[in-house]
N, C-alpha and C positions, 0 to 999 in steps of 0.2 A: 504493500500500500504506500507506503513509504516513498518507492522508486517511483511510482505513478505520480503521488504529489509534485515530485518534482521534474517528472517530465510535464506535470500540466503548467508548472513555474514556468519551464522553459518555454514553453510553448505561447504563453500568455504574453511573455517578455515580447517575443517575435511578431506577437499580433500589433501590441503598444509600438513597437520599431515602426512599422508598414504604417498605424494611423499620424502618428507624428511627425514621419516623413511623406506621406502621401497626398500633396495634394489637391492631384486629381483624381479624387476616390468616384467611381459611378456609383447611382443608387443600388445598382443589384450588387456590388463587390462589397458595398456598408452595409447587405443584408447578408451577407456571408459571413462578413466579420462578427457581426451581432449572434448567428444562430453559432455560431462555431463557441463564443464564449459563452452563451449561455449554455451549452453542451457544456463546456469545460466546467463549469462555475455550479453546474447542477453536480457533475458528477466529481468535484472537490470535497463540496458539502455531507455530498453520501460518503467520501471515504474518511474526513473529520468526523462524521457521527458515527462507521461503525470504528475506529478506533476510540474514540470515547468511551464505548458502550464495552467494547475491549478492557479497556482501564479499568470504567467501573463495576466491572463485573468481577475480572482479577483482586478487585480488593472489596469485592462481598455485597456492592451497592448497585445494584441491577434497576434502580430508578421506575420499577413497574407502577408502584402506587406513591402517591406525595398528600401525602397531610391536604386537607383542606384546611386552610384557613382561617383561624378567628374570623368572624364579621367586623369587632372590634378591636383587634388586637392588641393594642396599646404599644407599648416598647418589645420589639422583635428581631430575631435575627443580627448581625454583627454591625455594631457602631448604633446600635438603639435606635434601630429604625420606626417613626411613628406610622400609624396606619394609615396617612394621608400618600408617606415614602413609599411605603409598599408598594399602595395601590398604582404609583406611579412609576415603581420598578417592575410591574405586572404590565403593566399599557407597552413599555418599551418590548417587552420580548412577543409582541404580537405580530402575526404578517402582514397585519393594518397597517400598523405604525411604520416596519419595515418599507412598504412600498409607497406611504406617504411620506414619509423623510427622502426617497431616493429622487419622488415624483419633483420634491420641494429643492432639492437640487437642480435637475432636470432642466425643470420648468417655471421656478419661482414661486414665490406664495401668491402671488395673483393668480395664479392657475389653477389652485389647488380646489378642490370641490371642499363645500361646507363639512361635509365626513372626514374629508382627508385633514381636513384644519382644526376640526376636534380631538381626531385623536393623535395629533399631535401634541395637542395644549394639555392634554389629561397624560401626558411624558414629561411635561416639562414646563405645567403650570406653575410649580411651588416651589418655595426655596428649600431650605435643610432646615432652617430656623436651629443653625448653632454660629458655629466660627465663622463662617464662611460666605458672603453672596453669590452664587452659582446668576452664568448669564443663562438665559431661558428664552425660551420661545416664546413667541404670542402674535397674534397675528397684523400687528403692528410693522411698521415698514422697517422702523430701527433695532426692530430685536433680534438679536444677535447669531441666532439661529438652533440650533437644536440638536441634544445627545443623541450618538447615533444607536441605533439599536442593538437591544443584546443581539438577535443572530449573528450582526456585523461584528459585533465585538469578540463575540465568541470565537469567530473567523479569524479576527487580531490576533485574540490573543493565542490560539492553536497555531497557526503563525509563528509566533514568538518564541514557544516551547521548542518546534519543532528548526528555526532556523539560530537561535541564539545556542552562544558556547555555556553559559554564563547564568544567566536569567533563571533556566528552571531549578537550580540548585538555590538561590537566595529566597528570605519571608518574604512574601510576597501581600500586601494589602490592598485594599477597597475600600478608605474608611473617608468620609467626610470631612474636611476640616483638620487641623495639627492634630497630628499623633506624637502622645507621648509615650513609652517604650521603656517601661522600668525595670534595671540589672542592679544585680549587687554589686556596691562599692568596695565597701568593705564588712568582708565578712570573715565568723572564728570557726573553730572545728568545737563539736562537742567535746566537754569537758566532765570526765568521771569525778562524782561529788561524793564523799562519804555519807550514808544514812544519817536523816533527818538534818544533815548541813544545808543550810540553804545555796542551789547554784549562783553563779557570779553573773551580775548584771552584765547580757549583752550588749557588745559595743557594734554590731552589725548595721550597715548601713546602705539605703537604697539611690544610687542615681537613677536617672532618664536620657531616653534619647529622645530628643524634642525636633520631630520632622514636621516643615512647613509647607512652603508648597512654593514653587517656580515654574515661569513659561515655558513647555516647550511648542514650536511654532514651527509647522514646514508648509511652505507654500509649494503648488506645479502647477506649470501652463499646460495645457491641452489643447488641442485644436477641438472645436465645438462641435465636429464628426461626433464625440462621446457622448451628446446629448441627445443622439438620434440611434441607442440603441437599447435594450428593454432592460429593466429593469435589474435582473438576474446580472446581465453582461455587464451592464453600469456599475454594480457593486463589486464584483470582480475587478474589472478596473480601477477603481477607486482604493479597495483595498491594497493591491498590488503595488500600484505608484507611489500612493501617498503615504501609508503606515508604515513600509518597509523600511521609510526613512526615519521616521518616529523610532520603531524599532530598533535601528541601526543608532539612533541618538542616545536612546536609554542604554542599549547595551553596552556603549562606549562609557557614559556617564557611572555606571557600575564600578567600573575600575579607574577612572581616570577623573571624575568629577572632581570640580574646582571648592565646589561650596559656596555660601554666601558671596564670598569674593567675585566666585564669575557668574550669578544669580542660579545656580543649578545644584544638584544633590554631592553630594563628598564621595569621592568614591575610595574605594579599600587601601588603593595605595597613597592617597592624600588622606583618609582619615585615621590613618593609623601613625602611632611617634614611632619612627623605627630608630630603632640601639643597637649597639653591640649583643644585645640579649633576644632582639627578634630579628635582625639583620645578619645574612653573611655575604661578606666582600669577598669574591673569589675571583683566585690569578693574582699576576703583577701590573704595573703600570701599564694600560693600553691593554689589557684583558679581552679576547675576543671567546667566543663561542670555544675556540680548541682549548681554553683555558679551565675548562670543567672535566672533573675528575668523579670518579666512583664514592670518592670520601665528601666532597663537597654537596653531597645529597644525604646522607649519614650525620652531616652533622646539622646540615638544618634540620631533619625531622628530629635530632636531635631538643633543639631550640622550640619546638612546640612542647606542650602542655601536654604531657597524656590524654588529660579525658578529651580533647581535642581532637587525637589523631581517628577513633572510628568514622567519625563526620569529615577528614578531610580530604581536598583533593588538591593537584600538581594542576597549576596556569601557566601556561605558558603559550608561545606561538608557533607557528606550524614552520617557523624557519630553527628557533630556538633548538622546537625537537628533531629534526630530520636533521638539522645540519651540524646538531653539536652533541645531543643525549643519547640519538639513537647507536651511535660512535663507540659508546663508553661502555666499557666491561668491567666488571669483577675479577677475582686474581683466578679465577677459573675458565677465564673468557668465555665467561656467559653474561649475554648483554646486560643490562641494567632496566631498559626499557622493555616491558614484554607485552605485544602487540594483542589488544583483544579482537581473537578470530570472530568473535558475533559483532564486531561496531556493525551498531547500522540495520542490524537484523535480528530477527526473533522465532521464537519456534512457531508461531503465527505467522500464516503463507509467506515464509521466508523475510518478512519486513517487520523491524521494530515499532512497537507499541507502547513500551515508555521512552516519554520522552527522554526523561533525565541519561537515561542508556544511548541516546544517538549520539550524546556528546562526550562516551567515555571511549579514548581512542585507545586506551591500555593500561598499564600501571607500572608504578617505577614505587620498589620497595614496600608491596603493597597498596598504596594508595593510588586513587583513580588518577587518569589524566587525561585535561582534557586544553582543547586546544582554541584560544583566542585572538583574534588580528589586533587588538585594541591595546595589549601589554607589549610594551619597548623588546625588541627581541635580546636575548641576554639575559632579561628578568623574569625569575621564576618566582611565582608566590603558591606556598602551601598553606594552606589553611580551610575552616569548618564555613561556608559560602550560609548557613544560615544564622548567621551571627550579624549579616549584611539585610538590612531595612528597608524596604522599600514602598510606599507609597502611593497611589494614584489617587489623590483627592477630591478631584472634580470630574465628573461623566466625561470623553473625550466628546468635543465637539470638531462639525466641519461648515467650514462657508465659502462661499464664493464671490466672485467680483468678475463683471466685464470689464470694466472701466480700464482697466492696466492695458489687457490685450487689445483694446477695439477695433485698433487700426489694422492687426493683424487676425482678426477673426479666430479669437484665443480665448480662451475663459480660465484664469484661476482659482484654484482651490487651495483651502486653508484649511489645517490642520492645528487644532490646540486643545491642547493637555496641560494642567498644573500637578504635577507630583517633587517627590523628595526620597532621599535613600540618605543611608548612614551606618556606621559600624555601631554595637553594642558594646560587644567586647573588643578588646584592643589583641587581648592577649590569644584570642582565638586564630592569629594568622603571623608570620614569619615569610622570607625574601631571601631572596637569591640575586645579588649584583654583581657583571665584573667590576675587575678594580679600572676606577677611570686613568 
């Protein structure tokens, strides 16, 4: 299933090549390009729902029957959602709401029928009423436009799992508004007290990790051919162009985020103090990739924490490993890095169905590895990726503009999200640098 998905990637790629550069499209070539993606885009969906269904079946949750409902529920479900929220995360995962959002791109809110314009407003009539002003629909000419539907997110975020190195190993959240995130600061070990002595006041103590929220923003022009293909095709498109990059922002942001400083989330190797006690500097002066040794992997898993090591995994990049670990042997010459023969695959029709698994390309002294474009090549970091916070605070939304394109018969699309990511633990992760 697995290889399919990505022969339909490719294949979608090639279709977006031909509308962007095309254009002299005739009407019947733009109705072949539309049935061929809605083909494509149907049968995506069926292969993300039966590996879902995969998923949760292997872990005991077959999703046949689902609770109905309080009529009232009051506070529900995660981040206390009121029954006004619910109702209004119930409207989004409709195929109303779906084909009214897609139309409302399309075609604008003027065009939209009185139905389509309702159930859009009952998605994204009401605010949170906490931290937050969420922008919202309504049928209004300035309002800002509208959260795109769960099916489409769904679509996102299976997406996500299944192209990110990174992503599906970190906590991952949904919550409204700043998340606060409490670890222990300082904490003791139990202390054996003699009979009837009273134990010694504990001095244990709680911090937080206090995530906000920042913009991320990706704009693309299209040629307005996209306007003039159904529905199905149009979200596939849309999907494809625009989230990919969104995707590709966050998963950068993971490891490399700046923090407040550059308005975006801290990522692991800027949110962590590295020392002599989580840092090893390997080689000499001008240290390249041949500068890594069998011992210099030894001693950083060394520099982790025990209860650390079940949870962790080897980052690195796919030149890092081919050109410099794959190299390295033991005093037995037998390599260090041992290739996992299933990447990729599963004892279901030959294609993997956890995700987490499509990104374990082997392991080096046990521990997984797995491979990222986003980490400086040279640097390796080991550590527990769920120790790493992440965020999405506000529904993603999308909008449009002719105005930019007009003259060239373009139309762009906006893409925006506010989330936040951050470390817990500091001491949960250790490094691998040469020496400069």
């Amino acid at each position: 299933m697995l290889k399919r998905l990505r022969e339909i990637e490719t294949r979608k790629a090639e279709i977006r090549q031909t509308i962007e550069t095309g254009s002299d499209l005739t009407e019947d070539v733009i109705k072949g390009i539309d049935t061929e993606l809605t083909t494509l885009a149907t049968e995506e969906r069926g292969i993300l729902a039966k590996m879902d269904i995969l998923e949760r079946a292997k872990g005991g949750n077959f999703g046949g029957l689902k609770p109905v409902p309080d009529q009232n529920p009051g506070f529900i479900g995660q981040g206390g959602l009121s029954a006004a929220e619910f109702n209004q995360q119930e409207a989004r995962k409709t195929k109303e709401y779906r084909s009214a959002f897609f139309r409302m791109l399309q075609s604008g809110k003027d065009r939209l029928t009185p139905e389509e314009r309702g159930v859009l407003e009952r998605g994204n009539a009401i605010g949170n009423g906490r931290n937050l002003v969420e922008l919202r629909y309504t049928s209004a000419s300035g309002s800002a436009g509208a959260a795109i539907p769960q099916i489409t997110l769904d679509q996102v975020v299976e997406k996500m799992l299944i192209i990110s190195a990174v992503y599906p190993f970190i906590s991952k959240y949904n919550l409204k508004g700043n998340l606060k995130i409490p670890y222990e600061n300082v904490f003791n070990n139990a202390t054996w007290t003699a009979e009837s002595t009273p134990a010694a006041t504990p001095t244990d103590t709680l911090n937080n990790l206090l995530l906000g929220a920042y913009d991320l923003i990706k704009t693309v022009q299209v040629s307005r051919v996209v306007e003039q293909l159904s529905v199905d095709a149009f979200e596939a498109y849309i999907v494809d162009k625009l989230f990919r990059k969104l995707m590709t922002a966050i998963e950068n942001a993971v490891l490399n985020g700046t923090g407040s400083t550059g308005n975006q989330p801290t990522g692991i190797l800027n949110a962590v103090t590295w020392s002599s006690a989580n840092q090893l500097i390997y080689g000499k002066t001008g240290a390249t990739l041949s500068s890594l040794i069998y011992d210099n992997f030894t001693a950083a898993k060394g520099l982790l924490p025990a209860p650390y090591h079940p949870g962790a995994y080897w980052v690195m990049s796919s030149n890092t490993l081919y050109s410099g670990v794959c190299s390295i042997k033991d005093a037995l010459a037998r390599p260090i890095f041992l290739e996992n023969a299933q990447w990729g695959l599963s004892v279901a029709n030959g294609q993997q169905t956890d995700y987490a698994n499509t990104a374990v390309v082997g392991r080096i002294l046990g521990s997984p590895v797995i491979m990222s474009p986003f980490i400086p090549d040279g640097t390796i970091l080991l550590g527990d990726l769920r120790f790493y916070h992440f965020n999405l605070s506000v529904d993603i939304l999308i909008e449009k503009s002719y105005e930019i394109g007009f003259l060239n018969n373009d139309v762009w699309y906006k893409g925006w999200l506010l989330a936040d990511g951050g470390v817990s633990q500091q001491e949960a992760f250790v490094m691998m640098q040469p020496h400069a």
